[in-house]
C-alpha positions as a Markdown table, in Angstrom:
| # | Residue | x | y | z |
|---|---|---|---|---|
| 1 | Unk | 92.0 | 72.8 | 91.4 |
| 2 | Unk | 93.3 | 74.1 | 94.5 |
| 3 | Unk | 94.5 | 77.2 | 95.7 |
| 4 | Unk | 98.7 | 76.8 | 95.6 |
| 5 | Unk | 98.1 | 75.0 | 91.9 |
| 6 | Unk | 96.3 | 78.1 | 90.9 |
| 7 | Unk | 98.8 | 80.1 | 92.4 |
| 8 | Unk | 101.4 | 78.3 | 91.0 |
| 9 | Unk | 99.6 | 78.8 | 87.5 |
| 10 | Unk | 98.9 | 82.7 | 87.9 |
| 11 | Unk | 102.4 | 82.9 | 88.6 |
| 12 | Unk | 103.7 | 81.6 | 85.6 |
| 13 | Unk | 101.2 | 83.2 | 83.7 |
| 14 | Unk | 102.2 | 86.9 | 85.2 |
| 15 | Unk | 106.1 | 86.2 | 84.7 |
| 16 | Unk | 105.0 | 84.8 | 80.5 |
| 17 | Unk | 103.2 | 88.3 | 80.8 |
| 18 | Unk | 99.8 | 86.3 | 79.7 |
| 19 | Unk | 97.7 | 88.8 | 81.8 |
| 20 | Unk | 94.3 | 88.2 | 80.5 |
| 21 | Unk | 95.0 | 84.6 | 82.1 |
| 22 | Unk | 96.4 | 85.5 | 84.7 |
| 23 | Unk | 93.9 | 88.0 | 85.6 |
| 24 | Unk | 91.0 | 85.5 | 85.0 |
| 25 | Unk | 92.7 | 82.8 | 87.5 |
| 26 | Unk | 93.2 | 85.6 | 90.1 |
| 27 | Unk | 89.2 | 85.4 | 90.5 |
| 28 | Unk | 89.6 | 81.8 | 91.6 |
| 29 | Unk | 92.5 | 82.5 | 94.1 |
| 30 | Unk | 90.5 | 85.1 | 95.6 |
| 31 | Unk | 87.9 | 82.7 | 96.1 |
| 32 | Unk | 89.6 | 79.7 | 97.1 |
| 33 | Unk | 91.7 | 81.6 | 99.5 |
| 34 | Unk | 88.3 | 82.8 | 101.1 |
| 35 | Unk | 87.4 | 79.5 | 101.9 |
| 36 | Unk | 90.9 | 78.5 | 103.3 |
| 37 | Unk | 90.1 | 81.5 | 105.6 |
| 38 | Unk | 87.1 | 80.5 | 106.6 |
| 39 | Unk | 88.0 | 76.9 | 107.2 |
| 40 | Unk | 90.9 | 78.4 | 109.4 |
| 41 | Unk | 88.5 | 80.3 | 111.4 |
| 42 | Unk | 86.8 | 77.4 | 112.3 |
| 43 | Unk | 89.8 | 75.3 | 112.4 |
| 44 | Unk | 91.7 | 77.2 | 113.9 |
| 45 | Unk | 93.2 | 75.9 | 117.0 |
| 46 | Unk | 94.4 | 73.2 | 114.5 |
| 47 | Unk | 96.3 | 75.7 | 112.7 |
| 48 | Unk | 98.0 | 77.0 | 115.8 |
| 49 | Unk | 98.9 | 73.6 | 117.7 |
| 50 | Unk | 102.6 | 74.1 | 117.9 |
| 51 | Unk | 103.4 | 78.0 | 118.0 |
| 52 | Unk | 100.7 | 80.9 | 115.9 |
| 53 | Unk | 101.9 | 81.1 | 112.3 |
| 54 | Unk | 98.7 | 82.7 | 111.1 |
| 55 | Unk | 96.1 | 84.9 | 112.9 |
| 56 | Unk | 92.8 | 85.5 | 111.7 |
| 57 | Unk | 94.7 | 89.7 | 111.3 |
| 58 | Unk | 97.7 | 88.3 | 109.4 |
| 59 | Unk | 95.4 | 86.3 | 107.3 |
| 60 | Unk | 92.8 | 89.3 | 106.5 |
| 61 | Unk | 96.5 | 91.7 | 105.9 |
| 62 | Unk | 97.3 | 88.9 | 103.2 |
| 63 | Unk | 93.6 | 89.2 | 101.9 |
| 64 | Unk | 94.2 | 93.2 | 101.9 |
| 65 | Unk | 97.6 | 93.0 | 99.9 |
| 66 | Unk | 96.2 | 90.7 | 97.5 |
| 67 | Unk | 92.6 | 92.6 | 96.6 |
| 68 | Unk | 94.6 | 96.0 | 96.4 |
| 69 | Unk | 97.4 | 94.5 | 94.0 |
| 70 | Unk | 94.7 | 92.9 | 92.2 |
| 71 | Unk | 92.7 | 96.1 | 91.9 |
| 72 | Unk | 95.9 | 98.6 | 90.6 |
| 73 | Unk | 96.7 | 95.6 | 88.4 |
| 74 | Unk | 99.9 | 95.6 | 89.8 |
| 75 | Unk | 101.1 | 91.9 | 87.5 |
| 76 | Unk | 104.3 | 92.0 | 89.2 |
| 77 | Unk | 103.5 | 92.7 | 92.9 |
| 78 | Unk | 100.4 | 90.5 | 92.6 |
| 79 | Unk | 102.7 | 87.5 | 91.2 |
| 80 | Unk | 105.2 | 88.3 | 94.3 |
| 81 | Unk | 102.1 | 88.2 | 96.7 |
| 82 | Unk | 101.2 | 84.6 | 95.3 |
| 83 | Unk | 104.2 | 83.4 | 95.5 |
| 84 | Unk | 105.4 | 84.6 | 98.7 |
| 85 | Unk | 102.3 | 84.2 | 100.8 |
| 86 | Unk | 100.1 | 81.9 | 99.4 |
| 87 | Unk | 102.8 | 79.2 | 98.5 |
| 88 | Unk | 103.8 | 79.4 | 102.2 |
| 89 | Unk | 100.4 | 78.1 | 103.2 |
């Protein structure tokens, strides 16, 4: 599954209040997003073609907010963080 249909699900599982899956699908978001990074890095003059929307710093902030979030269990900032940066990928 990919990263915004696991963000979509974490989501919803955050707003039911179904932490325990929430939490457990958080894992794989960290994960996938990790490789959307590094694909970027490679890729990333791709990314960039029309005007910058991400740099390799506003991608590694989004990593920050996420892994901080994730680490105070914070449901409801870490379900705001999915939806409004990953969904914008």
């Amino acid at each position: 599954m990919g990263l915004i249909k696991n963000a979509e699900k974490t989501i919803y599982y955050f707003r039911i209040q179904n932490l325990d899956a929430a939490f457990r699908t958080s894992v794989t978001i960290l994960n996938d997003f990790t490789n959307v990074f590094s694909m970027y890095l490679q890729e990333s003059a791709y990314f960039n073609e029309d005007k910058i929307r991400y740099t390799q710093e506003s991608l590694m902030n989004i990593c920050q907010l996420l892994l901080e979030a994730q680490e105070s269990k914070d449901c409801v900032l870490l379900a705001d963080y999915y939806e409004l940066y990953l969904l914008a990928l």
